[in-house]
C-alpha positions in Angstrom: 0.0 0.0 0.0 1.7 3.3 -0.8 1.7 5.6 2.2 0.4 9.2 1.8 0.7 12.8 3.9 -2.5 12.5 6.2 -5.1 14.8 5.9 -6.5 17.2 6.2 -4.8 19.0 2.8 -5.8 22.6 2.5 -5.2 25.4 -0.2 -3.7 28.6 -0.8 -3.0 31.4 -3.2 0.7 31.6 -3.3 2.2 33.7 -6.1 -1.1 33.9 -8.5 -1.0 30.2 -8.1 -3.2 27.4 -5.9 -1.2 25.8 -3.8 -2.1 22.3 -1.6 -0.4 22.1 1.7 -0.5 19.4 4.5 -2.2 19.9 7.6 1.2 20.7 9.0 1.7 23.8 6.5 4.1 21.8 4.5 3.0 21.9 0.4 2.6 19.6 -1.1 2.1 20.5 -4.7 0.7 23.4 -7.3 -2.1 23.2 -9.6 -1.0 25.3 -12.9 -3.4 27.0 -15.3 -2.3 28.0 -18.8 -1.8 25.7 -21.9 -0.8 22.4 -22.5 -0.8 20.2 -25.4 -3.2 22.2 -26.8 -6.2 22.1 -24.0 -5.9 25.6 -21.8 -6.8 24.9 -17.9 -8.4 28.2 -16.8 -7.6 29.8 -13.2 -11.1 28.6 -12.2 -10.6 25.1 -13.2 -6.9 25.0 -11.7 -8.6 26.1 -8.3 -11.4 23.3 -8.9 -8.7 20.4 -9.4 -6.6 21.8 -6.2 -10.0 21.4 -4.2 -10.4 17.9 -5.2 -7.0 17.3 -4.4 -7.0 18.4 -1.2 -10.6 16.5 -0.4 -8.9 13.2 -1.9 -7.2 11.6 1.6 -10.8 12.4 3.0 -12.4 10.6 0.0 -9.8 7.5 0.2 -10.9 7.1 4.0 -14.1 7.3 3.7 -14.3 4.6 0.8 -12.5 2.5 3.0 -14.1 2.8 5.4 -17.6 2.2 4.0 -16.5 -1.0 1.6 -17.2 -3.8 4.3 -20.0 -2.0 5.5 -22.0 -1.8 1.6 -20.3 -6.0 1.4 -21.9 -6.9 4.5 -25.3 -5.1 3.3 -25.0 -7.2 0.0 -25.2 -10.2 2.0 -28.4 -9.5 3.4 -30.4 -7.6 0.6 -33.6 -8.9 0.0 -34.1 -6.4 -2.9 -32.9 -7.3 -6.2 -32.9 -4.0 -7.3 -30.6 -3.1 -4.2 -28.5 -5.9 -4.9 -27.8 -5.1 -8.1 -26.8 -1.8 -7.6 -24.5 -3.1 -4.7 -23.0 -5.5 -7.1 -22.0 -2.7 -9.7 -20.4 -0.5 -6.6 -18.7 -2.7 -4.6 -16.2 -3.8 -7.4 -16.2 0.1 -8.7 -15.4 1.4 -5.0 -12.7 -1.7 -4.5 -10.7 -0.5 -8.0 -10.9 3.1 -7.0 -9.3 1.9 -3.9 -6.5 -0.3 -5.3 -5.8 2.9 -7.8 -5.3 4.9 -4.7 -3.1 2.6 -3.1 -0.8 2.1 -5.5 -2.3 -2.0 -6.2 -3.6 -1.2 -9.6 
């Protein structure tokens, strides 16, 4: 499993630019804006990937955290419809998960 900074991440403004810091003020990296292979990333788009960015540790935990709960659910749904829909997110939310950790 690849280790990452902790959260919380937060973001700044430093020279023009959004920049993600750990929760200990340390950054940890810089969106840009501008072009690039011929696809321009506005200012307002830059900011919008930094604020996923910093949300990701958050995101990772909380998937992890709810992936045995939605597997034990599956093994008592009594809906079809439910566990269906369970069926197509539980292998979606494990994949996201291994991408994350560095296993896919």
């Amino acid at each position: 499993m690849i280790k990452h900074t902790p959260a919380p991440w937060h973001m700044e403004i430093r020279d023009g630019k959004p920049v993600i810091f750990d929760s200990r003020g340390l950054p940890l990296g810089m969106t840009t804006f501008g072009k690039a292979d011929g696809h321009e990333v506005t200012a307002e788009e830059s900011w919008g990937n930094g604020q996923v960015m910093t949300v990701a540790p958050e995101l990772l935990g909380l998937l992890v955290e709810i992936l045995p709960i939605l597997e034990a659910d599956l093994e008592v749904a009594d809906c079809d419809q439910v566990r269906d829909e369970l069926e197509d997110l539980i292998p979606r939310i494990q994949q996201v998960i291994a991408k994350a950790e560095g296993r896919a």
